[in-house]
C-alpha positions as YAML, in Angstrom:
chain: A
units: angstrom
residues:
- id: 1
  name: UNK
  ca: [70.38, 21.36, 37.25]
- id: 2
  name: UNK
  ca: [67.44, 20.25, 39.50]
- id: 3
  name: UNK
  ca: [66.21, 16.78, 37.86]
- id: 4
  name: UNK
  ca: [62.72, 16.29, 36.57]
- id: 5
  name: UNK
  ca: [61.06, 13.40, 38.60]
- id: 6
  name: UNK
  ca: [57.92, 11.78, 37.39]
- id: 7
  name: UNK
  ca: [56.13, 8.81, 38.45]
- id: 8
  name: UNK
  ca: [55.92, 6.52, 35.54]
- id: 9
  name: UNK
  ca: [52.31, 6.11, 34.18]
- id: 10
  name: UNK
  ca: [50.86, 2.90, 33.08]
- id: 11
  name: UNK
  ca: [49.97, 2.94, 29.71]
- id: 12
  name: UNK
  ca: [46.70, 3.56, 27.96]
- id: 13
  name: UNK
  ca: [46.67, 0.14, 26.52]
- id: 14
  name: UNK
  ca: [47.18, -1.16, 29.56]
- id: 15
  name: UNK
  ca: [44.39, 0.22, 31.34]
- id: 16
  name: UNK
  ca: [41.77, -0.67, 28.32]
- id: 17
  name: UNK
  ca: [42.99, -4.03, 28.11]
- id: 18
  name: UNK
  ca: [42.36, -4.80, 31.36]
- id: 19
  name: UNK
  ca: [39.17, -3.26, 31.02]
- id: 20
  name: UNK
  ca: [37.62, -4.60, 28.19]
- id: 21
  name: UNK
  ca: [34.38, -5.83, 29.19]
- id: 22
  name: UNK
  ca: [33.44, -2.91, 31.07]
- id: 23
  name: UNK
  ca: [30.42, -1.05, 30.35]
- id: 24
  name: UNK
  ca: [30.26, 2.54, 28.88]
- id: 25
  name: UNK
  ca: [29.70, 4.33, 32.16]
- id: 26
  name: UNK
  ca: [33.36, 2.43, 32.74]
- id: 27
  name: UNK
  ca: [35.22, 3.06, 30.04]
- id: 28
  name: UNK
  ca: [33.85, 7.45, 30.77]
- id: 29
  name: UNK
  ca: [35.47, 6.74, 34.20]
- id: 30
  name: UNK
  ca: [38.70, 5.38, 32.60]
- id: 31
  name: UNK
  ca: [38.98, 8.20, 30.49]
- id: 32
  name: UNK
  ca: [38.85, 10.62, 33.53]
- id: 33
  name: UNK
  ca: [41.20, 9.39, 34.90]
- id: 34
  name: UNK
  ca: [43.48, 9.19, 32.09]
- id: 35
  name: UNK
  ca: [42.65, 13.15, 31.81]
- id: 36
  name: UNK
  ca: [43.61, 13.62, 35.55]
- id: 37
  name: UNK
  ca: [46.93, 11.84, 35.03]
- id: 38
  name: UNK
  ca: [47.87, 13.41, 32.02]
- id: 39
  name: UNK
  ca: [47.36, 16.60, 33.58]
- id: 40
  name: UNK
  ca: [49.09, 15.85, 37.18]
- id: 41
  name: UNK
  ca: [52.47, 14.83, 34.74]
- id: 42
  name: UNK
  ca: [51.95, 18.26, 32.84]
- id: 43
  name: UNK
  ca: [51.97, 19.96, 36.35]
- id: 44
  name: UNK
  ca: [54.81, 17.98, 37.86]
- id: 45
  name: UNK
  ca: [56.52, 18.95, 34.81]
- id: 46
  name: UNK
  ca: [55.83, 22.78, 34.24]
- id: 47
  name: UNK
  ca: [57.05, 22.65, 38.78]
- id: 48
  name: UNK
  ca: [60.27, 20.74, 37.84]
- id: 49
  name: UNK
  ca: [61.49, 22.56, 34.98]
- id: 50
  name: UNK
  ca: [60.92, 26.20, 36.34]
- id: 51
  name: UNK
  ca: [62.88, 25.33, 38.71]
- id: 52
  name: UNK
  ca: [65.63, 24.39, 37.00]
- id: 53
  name: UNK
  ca: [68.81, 26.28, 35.85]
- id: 54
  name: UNK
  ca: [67.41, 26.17, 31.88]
- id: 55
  name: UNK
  ca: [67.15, 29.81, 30.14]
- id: 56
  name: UNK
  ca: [63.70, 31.27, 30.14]
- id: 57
  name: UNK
  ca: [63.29, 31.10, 26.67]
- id: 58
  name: UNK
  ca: [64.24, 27.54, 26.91]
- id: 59
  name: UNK
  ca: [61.44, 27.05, 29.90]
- id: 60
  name: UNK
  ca: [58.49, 28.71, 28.26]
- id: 61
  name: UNK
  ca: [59.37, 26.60, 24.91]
- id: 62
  name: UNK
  ca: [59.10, 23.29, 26.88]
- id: 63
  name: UNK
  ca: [56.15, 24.49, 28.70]
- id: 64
  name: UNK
  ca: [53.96, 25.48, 25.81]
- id: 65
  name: UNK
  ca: [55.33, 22.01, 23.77]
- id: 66
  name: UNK
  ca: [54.33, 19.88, 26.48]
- id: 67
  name: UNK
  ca: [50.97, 22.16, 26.62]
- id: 68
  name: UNK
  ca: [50.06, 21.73, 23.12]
- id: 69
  name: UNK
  ca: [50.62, 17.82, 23.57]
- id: 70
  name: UNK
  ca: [48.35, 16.80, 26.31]
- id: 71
  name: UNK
  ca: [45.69, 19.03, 25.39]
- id: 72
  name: UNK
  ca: [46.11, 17.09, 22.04]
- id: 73
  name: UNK
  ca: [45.71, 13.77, 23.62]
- id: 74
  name: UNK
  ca: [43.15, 14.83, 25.76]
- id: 75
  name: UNK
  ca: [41.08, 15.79, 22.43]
- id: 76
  name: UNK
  ca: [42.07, 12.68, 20.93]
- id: 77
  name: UNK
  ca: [40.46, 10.99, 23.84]
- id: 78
  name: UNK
  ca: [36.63, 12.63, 23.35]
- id: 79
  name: UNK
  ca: [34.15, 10.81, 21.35]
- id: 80
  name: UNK
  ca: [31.23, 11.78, 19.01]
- id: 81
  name: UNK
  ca: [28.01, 9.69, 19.63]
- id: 82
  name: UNK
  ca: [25.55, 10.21, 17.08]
- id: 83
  name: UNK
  ca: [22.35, 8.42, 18.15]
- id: 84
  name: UNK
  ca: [20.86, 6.33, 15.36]
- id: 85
  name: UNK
  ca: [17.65, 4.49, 15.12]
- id: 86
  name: UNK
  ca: [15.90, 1.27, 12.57]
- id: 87
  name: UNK
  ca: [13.27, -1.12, 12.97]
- id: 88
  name: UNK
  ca: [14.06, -4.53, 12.67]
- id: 89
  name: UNK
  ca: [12.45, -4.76, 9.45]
- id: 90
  name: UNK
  ca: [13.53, -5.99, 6.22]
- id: 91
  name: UNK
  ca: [13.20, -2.40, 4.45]
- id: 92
  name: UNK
  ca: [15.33, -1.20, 6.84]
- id: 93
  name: UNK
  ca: [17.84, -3.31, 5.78]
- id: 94
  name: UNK
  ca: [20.57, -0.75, 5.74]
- id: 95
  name: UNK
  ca: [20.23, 0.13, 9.18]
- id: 96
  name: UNK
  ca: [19.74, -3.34, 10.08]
- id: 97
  name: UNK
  ca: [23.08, -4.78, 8.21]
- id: 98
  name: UNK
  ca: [24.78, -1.24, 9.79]
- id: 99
  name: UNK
  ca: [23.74, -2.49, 13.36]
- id: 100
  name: UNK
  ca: [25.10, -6.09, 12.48]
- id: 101
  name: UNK
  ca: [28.32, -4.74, 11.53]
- id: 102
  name: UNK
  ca: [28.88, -2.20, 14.17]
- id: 103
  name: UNK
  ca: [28.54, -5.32, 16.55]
- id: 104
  name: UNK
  ca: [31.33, -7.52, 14.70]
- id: 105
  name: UNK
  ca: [33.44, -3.77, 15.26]
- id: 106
  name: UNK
  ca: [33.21, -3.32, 11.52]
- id: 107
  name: UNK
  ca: [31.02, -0.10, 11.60]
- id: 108
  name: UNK
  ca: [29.52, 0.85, 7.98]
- id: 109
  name: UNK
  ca: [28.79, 4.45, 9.53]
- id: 110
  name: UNK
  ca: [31.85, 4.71, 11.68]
- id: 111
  name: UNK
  ca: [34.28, 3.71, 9.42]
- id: 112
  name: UNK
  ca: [32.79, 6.62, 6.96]
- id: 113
  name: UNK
  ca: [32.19, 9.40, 9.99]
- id: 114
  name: UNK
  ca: [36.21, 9.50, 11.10]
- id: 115
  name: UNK
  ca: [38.26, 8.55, 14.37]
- id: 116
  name: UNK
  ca: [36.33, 9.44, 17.83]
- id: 117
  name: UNK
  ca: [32.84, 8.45, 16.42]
- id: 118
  name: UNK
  ca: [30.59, 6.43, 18.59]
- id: 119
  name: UNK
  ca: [27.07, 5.17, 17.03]
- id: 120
  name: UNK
  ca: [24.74, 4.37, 19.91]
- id: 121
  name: UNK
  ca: [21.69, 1.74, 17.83]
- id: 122
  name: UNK
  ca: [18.57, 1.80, 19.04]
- id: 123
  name: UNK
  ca: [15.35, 0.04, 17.75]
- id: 124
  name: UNK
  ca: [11.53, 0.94, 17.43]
- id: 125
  name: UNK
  ca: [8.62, -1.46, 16.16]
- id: 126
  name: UNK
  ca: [7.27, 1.55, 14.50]
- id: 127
  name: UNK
  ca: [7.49, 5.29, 13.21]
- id: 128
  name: UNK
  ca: [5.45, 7.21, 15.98]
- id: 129
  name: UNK
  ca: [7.78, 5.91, 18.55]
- id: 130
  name: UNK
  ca: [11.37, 6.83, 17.04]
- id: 131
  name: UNK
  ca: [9.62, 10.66, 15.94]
- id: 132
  name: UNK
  ca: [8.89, 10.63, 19.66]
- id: 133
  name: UNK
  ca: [12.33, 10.03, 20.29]
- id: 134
  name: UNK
  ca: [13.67, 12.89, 17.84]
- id: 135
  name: UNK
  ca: [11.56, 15.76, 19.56]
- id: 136
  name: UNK
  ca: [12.54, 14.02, 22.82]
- id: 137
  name: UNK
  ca: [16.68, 14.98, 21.55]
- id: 138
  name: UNK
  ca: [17.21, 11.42, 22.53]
- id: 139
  name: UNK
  ca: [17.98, 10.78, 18.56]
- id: 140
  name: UNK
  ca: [19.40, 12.10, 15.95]
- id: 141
  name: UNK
  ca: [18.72, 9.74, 13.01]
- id: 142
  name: UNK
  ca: [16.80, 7.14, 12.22]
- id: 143
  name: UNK
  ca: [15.34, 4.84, 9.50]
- id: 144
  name: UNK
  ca: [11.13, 6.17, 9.43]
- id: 145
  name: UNK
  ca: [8.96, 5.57, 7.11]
- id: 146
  name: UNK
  ca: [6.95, 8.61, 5.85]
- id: 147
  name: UNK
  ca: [3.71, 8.38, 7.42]
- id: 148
  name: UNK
  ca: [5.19, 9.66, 11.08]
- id: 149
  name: UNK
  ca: [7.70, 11.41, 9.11]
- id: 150
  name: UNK
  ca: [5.29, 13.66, 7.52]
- id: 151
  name: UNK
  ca: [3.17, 13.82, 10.79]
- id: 152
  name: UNK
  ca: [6.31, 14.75, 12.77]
- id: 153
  name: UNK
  ca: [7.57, 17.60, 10.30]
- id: 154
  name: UNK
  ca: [3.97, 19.04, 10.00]
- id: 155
  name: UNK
  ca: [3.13, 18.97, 13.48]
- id: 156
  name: UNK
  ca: [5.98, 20.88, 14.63]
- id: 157
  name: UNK
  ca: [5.56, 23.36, 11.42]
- id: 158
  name: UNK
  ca: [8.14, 22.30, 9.58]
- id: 159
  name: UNK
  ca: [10.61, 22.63, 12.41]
- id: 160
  name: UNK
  ca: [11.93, 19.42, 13.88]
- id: 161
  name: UNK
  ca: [11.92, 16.58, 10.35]
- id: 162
  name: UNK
  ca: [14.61, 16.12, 7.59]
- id: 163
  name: UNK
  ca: [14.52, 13.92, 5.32]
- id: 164
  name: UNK
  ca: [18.65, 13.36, 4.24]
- id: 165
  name: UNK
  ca: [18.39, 9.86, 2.04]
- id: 166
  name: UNK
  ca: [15.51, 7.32, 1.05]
- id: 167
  name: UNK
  ca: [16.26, 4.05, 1.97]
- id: 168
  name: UNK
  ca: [13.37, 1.97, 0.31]
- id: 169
  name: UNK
  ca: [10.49, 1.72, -1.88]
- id: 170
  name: UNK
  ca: [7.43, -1.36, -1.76]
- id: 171
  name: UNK
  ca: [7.45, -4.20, 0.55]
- id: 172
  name: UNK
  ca: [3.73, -3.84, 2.20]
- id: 173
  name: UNK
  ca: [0.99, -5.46, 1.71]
- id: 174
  name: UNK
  ca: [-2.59, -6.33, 2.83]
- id: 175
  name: UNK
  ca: [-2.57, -9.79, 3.71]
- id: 176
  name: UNK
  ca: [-5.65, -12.34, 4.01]
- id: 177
  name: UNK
  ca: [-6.78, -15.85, 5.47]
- id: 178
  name: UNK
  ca: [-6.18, -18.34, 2.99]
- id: 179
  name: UNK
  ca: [-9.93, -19.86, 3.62]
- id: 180
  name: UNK
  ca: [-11.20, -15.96, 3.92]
- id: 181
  name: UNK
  ca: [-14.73, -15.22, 2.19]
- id: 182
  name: UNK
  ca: [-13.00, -12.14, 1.00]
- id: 183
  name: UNK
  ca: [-12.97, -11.45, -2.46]
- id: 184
  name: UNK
  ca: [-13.55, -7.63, -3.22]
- id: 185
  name: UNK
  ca: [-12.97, -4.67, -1.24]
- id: 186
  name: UNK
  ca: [-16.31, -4.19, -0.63]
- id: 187
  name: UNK
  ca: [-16.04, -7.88, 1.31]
- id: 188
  name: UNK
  ca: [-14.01, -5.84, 4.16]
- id: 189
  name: UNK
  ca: [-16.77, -4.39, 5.71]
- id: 190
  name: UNK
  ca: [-17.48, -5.65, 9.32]
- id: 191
  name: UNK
  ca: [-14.13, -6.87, 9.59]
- id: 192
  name: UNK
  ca: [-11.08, -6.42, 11.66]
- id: 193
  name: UNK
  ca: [-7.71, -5.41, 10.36]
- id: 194
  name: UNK
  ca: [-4.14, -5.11, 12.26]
- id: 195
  name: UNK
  ca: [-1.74, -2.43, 11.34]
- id: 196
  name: UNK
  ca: [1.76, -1.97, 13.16]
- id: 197
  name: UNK
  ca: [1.09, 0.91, 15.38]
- id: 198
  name: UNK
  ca: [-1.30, 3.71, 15.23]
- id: 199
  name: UNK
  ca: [-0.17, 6.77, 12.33]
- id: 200
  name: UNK
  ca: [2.01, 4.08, 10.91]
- id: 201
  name: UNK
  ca: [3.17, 4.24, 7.32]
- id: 202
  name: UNK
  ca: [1.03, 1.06, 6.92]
- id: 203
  name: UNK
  ca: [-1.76, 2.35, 9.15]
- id: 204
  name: UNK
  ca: [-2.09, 5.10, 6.72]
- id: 205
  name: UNK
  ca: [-2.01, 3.43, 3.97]
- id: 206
  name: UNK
  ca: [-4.72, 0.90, 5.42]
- id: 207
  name: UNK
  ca: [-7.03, 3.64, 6.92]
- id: 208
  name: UNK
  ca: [-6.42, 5.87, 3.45]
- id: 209
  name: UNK
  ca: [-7.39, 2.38, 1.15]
- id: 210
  name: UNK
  ca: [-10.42, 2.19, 3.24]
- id: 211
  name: UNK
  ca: [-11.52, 5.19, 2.82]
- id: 212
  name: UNK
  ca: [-11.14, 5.44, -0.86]
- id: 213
  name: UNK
  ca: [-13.66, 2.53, -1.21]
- id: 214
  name: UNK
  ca: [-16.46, 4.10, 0.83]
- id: 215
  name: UNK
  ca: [-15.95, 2.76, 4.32]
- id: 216
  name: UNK
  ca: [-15.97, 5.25, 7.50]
- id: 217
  name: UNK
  ca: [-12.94, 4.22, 9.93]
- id: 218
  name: UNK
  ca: [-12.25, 6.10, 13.04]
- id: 219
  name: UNK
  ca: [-9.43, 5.25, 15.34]
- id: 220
  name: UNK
  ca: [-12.15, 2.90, 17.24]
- id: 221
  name: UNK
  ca: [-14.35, 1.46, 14.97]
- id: 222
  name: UNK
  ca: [-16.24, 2.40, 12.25]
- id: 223
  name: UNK
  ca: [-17.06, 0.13, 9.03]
- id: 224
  name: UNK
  ca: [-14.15, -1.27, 9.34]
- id: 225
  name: UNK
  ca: [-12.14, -2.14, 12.70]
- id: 226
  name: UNK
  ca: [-8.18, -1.09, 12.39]
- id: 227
  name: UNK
  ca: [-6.33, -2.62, 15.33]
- id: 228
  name: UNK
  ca: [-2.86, -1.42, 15.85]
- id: 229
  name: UNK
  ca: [-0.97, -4.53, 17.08]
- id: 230
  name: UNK
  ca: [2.96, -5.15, 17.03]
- id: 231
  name: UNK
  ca: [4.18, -7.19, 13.82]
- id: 232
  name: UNK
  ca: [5.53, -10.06, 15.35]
- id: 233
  name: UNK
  ca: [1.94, -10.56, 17.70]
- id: 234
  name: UNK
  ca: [0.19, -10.33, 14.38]
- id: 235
  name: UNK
  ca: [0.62, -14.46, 13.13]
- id: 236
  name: UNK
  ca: [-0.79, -15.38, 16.96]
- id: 237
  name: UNK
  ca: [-4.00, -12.88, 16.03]
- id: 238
  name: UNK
  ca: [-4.36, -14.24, 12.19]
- id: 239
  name: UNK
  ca: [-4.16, -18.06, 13.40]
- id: 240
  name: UNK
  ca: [-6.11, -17.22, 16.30]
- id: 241
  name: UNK
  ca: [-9.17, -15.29, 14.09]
- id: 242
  name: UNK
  ca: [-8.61, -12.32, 16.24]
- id: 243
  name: UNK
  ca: [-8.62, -10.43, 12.55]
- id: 244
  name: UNK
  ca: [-9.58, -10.92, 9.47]
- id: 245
  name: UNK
  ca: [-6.67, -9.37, 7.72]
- id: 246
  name: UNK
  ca: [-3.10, -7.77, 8.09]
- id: 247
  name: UNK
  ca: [-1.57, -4.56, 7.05]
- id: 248
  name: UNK
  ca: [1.65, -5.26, 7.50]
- id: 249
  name: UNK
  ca: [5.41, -5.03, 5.77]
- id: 250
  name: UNK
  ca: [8.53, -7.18, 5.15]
- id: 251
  name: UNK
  ca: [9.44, -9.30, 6.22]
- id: 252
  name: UNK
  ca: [6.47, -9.91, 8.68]
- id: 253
  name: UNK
  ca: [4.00, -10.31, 5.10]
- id: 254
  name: UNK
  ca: [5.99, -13.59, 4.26]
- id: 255
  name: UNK
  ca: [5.95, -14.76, 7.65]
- id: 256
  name: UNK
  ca: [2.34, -14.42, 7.49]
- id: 257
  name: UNK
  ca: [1.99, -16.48, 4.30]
- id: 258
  name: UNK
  ca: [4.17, -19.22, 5.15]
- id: 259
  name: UNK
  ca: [3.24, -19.30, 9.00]
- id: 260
  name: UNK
  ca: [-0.26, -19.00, 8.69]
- id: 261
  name: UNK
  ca: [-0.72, -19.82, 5.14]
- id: 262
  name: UNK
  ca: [-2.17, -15.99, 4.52]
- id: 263
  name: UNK
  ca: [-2.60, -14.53, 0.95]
- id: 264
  name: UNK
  ca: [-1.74, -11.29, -0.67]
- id: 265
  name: UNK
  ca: [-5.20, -9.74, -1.23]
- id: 266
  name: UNK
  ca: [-3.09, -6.39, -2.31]
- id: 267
  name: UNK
  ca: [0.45, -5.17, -2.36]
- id: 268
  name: UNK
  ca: [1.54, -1.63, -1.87]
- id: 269
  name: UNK
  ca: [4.34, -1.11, -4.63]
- id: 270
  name: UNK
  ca: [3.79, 2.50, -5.43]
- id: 271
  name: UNK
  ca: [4.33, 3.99, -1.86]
- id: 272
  name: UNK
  ca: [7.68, 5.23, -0.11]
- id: 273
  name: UNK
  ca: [8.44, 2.35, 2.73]
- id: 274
  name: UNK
  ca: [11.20, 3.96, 4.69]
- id: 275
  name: UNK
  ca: [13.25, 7.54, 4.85]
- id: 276
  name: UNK
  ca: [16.79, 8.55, 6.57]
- id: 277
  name: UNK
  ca: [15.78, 11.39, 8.24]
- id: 278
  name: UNK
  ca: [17.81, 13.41, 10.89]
- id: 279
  name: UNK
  ca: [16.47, 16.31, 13.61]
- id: 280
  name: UNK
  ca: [16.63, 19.55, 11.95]
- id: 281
  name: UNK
  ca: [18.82, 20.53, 14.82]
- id: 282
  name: UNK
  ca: [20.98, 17.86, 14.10]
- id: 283
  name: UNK
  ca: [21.54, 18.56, 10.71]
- id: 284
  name: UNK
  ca: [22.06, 22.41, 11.69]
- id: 285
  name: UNK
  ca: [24.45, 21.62, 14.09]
- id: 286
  name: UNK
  ca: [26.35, 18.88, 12.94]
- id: 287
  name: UNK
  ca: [25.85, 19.01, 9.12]
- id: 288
  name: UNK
  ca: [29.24, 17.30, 8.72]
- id: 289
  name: UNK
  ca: [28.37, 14.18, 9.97]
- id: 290
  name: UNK
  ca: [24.66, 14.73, 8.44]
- id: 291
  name: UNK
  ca: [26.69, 14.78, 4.88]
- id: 292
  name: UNK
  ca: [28.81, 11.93, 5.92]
- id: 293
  name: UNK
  ca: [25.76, 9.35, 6.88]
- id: 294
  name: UNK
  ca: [23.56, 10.27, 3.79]
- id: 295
  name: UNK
  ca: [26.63, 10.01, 1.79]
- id: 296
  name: UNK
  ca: [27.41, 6.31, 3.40]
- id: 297
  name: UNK
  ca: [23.83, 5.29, 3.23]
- id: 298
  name: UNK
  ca: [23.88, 5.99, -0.53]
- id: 299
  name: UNK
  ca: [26.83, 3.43, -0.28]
- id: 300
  name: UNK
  ca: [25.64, 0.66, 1.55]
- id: 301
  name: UNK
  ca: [22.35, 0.94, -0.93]
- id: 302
  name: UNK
  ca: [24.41, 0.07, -3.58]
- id: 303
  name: UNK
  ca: [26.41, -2.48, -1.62]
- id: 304
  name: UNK
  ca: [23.25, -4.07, -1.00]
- id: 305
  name: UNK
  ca: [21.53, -4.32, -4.61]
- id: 306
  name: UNK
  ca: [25.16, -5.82, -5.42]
- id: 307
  name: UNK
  ca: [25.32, -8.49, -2.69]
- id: 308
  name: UNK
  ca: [22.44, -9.72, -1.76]
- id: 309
  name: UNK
  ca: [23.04, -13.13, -0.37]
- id: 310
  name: UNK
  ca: [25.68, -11.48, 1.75]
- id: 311
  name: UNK
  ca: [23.23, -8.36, 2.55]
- id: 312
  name: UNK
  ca: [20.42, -11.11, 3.76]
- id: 313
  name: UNK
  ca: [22.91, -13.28, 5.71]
- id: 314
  name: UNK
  ca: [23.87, -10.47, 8.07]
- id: 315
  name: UNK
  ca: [20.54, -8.94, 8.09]
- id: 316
  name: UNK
  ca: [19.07, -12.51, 9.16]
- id: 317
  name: UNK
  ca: [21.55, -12.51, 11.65]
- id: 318
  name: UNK
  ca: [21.03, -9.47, 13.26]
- id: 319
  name: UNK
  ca: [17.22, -9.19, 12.99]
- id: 320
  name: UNK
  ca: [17.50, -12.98, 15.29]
- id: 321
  name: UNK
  ca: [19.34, -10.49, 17.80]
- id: 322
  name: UNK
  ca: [16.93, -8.16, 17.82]
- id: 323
  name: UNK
  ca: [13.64, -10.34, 18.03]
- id: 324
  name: UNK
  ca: [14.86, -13.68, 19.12]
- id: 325
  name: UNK
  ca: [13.15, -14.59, 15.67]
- id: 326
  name: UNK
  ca: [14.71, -17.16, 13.34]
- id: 327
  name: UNK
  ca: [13.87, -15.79, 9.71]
- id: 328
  name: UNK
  ca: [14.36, -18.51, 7.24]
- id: 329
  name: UNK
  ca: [17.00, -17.84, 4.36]
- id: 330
  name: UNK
  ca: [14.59, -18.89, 1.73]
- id: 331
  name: UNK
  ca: [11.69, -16.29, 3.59]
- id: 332
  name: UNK
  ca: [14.28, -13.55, 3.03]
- id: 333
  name: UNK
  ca: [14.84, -14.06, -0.10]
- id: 334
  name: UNK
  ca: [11.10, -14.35, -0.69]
- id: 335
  name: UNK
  ca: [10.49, -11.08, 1.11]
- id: 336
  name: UNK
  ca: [13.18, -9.44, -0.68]
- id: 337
  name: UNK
  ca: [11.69, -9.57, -4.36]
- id: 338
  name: UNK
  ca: [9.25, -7.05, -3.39]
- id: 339
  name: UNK
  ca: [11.47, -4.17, -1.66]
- id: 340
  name: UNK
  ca: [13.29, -1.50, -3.67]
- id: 341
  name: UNK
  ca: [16.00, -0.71, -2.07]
- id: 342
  name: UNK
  ca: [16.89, 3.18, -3.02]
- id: 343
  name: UNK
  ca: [18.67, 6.11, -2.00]
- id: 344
  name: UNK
  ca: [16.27, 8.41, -4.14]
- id: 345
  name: UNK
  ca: [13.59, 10.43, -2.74]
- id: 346
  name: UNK
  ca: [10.65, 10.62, -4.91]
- id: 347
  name: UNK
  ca: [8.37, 13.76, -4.73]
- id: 348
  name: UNK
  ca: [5.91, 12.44, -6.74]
- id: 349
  name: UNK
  ca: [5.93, 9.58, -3.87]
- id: 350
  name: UNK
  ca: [5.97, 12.24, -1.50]
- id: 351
  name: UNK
  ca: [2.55, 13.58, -2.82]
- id: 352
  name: UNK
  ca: [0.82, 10.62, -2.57]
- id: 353
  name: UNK
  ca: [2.22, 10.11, 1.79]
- id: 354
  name: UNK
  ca: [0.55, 13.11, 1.82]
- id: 355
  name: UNK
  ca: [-2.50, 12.62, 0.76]
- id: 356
  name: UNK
  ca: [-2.53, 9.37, 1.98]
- id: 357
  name: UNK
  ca: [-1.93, 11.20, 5.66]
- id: 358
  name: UNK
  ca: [-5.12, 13.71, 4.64]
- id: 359
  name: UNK
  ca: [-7.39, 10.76, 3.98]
- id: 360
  name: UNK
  ca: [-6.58, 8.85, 6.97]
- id: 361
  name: UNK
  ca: [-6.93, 12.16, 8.94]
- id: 362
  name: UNK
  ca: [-3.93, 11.95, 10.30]
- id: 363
  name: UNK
  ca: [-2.56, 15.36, 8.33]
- id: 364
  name: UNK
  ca: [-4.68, 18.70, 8.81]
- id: 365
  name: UNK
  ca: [-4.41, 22.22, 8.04]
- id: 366
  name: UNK
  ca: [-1.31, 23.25, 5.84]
- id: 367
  name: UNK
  ca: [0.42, 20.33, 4.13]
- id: 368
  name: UNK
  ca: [3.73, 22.60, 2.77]
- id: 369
  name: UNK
  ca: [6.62, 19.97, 2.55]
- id: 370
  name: UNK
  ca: [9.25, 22.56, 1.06]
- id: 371
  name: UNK
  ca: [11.53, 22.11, 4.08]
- id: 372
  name: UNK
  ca: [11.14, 18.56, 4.17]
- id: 373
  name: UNK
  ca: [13.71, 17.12, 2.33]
- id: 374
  name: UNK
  ca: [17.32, 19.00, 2.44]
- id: 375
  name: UNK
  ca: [20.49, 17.21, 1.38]
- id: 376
  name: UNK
  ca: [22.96, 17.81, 4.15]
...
């Protein structure tokens, strides 16, 4: 009987051991050629035992066993990245604390989504940038909050926007000068106020507040001057006297009032502050996984509003990695008291983004939100 030769093939572990700092584009390469192998010892194989003296029945059982088992390992070796974004804000602590983790290898989303999952993190400063990523197809979830939620859905008719889980409720606030002259609303007028980004959830908000007391804003002026600027160059603006006042949310409003001695001349309590929302293709394609992540958010909010000096330990942790920003423990905790963290989606909420949107003209024509939210 002709003998089967092989050459002996180093092992898997092995070959990731050695290459364990190698980058992703590596570790793709590795698995390659871990493919190719597998397959040259199926083909050496299949050569060696046809031509041996075995019966045919006992040839095309081997063959179709050792079949079935590398294309099992070679399925075992593809992975599932699901792209996922946050801000590194304090109301989006889940998908801050879920970044944290998946960098200690403790993954809050992969341990829930199965074997083979990969979570790729990426961060925005603000909404209009991660919906630009969604109808890019360079993500597939993200923490939002619903200002450039809402914008995103109705811009693209209802097509591209899901909203699968809330994720929190408060935590904004319009912030002033401690020595500011300004006492009422009407006090705002000739002044200049910073927002987060254009067609934020807090520029909308700001823009729609204005409005409601009699002041014309456009995008460049007006009554009253809204200048989109990044939350962490806001305290050099406020200290400076660049503005006269912050829109702004957690936990950049207690920076402000510790760091630059700001007041709270309003706080936003009754407004959505951040969604989980998903690509409508994503959700139509992989509604598995959609299920799984709204179904582990739901868990981590809970694991949150029951360990909260844990929670705020890893989310100052992370949120240092992210912005090279040390965020006092006692600031946290401060910042915290005015977030509700939920899994709930409120429509009644809902009805006020949108009207919020109309006012600050950033939502025209039909406002229908009947696709909007859809639990996976």
């Amino acid at each position: 009987m002709a003998r089967l030769v092989m050459e002996k093939p180093l092992p898997i572990c092995c070959i990731y051991k050695r290459h364990a700092l190698v980058s992703r584009h590596e570790v793709r390469r590795i698995t390659k050629l871990l493919e190719r192998s597998l397959c040259g010892l199926f083909c050496q194989f299949v050569s060696a035992l046809w031509l041996s003296k075995s019966t045919m029945k006992i040839k095309i059982t081997a063959i179709v066993g050792m079949f079935l088992l590398w294309a099992s390992l070679v399925v075992a070796q593809e992975k599932t990245t699901i792209r996922f974004g946050h801000f590194p804000n304090i109301t989006h602590a889940q998908g801050v604390i879920a970044h944290a983790l998946s960098r200690q290898g403790k993954g809050w989303f992969e341990e829930r989504l199965g074997p083979n999952v990969e979570i790729q993190w990426f961060t925005y400063n603000a909404g209009p940038s991660a919906m630009e990523a969604i109808f890019a197809r360079s993500l597939d979830v993200t923490y939002v909050g619903p200002g450039p939620a809402l914008n995103a859905y109705l811009k693209s008719n209802g097509e591209e926007i899901r909203v699968i889980s809330g994720a929190a409720n408060a935590g904004a606030a319009l912030v002033i000068k401690a020595d500011s002259p300004i006492k009422t609303p009407a006090d705002f007028r000739g002044k200049k106020i910073a927002t987060p980004q254009l067609g934020n959830t807090q520029d909308i908000s700001c823009r729609a507040w204005l409005k409601a007391h009699g002041f014309n804003v456009t995008q460049t002026g007006g009554d009253v001057t809204v200048i989109p600027t990044a939350n962490p160059d806001q305290l050099g603006l406020v200290q400076s006297g660049g503005v006269d006042a912050v829109w702004t949310v957690e936990p950049w409003v207690t920076r402000l009032e510790r760091d630059a001695k700001a007041r709270v001349f309003l706080e936003d309590r009754d407004t959505i502050t951040t969604w989980l929302v998903s690509s409508a293709k994503f959700l139509r394609d992989r509604r598995d996984f959609a299920k799984k992540i709204a179904a582990a958010n739901a868990d981590l909010t809970k694991w949150i509003q029951q360990n909260e000096a844990e929670a705020q330990k890893l989310l100052i942790e992370e949120l240092k990695a992210e912005t090279r920003a040390d965020f006092r423990p006692d600031a946290v905790a401060q910042a915290w008291k005015r977030i509700q963290f939920t899994s709930e989606v409120s429509r009644d909420l809902i009805s006020k983004s949108v009207q919020d949107g109309k006012d600050a003209g950033f939502l025209k024509g039909s406002t229908d939100t009947s696709k909007l939210i859809e639990a996976p």
